[in-house]
N, C-alpha and C positions, 0 to 999 in steps of 0.2 A: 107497546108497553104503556102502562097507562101511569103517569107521571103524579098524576094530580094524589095518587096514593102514598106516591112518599113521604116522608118525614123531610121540616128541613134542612137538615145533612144530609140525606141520600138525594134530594134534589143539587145542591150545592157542587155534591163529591161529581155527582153524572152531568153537572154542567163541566163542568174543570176538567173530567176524564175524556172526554168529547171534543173540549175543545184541543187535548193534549193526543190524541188519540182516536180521530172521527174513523176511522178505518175499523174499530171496534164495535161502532154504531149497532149492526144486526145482530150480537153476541149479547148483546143487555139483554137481563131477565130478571123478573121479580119475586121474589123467595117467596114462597109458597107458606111457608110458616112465619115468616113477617112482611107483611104486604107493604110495608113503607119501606123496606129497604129491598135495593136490587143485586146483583150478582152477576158477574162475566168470568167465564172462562176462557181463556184463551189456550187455542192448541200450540204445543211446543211443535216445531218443524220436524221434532226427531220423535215423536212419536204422539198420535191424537189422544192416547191414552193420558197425559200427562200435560197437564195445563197450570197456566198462569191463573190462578183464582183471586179476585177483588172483590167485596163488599162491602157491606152499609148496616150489618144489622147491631141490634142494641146501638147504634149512631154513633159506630166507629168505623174505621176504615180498616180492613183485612186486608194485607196479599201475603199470600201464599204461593210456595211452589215446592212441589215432592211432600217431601214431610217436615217444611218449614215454614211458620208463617209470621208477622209480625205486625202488630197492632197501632194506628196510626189518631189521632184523635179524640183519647178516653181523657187527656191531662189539659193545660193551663193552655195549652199550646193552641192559639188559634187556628180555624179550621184550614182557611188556606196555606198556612205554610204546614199544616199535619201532611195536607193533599203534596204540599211540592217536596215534602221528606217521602213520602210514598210515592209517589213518579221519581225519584231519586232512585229508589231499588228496584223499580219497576224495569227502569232503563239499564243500570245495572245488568239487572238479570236478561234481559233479553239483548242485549248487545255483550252478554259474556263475558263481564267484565266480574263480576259474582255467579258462583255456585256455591249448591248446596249439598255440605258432605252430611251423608247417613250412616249411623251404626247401630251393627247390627250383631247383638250374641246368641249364639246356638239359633238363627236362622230366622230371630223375631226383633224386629226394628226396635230401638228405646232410646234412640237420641237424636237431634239433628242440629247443624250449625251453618252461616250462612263463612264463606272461606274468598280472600283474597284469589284468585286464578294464578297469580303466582306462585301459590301455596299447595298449588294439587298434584304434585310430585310426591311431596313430605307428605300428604294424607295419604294418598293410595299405597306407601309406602306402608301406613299401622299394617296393612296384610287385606285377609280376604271379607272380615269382618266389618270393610266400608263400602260404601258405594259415593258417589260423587257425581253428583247432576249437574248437566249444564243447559242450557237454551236450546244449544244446537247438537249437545253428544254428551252420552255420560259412561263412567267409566268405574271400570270394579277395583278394589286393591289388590294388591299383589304380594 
């Protein structure tokens, strides 16, 4: 990847992701449609389909996961702690401590929220109109 193309927030965010996360390292890519910011995805264990996505463009910080994502860096908020509020739900999510429930009417997605794991009883309970992601297993309503 060629570094020297980023912007400096996307240099910044991928120093700080590397050092928080070097395991990541050969998953870095540089978006194609803005060359100074880069993008990773990470495969969830429970299916390669369905990844942890992070980026840099317009020189903010994205993650996302399923069909929720949340925005790190646009406000007052200095960049490294944007970055340690976004490795917060980063961590979250992949150690399962947050999912993310989905809803869905007459068969077409229109909403998502990120949900305590305590709470994913009372979700799957709305019925068959959610679904509920997790890191390592996700689950339909009932």
């Amino acid at each position: 990847m060629e570094i020297e193309a980023l912007d400096e927030f996307s240099i910044l965010m991928l120093k700080l992701l590397l050092k928080a996360y070097p395991q990541w390292d050969n998953l870095i890519q540089v978006d194609d449609d803005y060359k100074e910011a880069f993008y990773i995805n990470i495969p969830s264990p429970q299916s390669s389909k369905l990844t942890l996505g992070i980026s840099t463009v317009n020189e903010e910080l994205t993650v996302g996961y399923g069909n929720y994502h949340s925005h790190f860096g646009w406000s007052d908020v200095p960049d490294e702690e944007s970055f340690r509020l976004a490795k917060e739900m980063i961590d979250e999510i992949i150690n399962d401590k947050i999912l993310v429930a989905e809803f869905y009417e007459n068969g077409e997605f229109y909403q998502s929220e990120v949900i305590e794991t305590e709470e994913l009883d009372a979700y799957l309970s709305l019925g068959h109109d959610v679904r509920v992601i997790g890191w390592n297993e996700s689950y339909a309503g009932r």
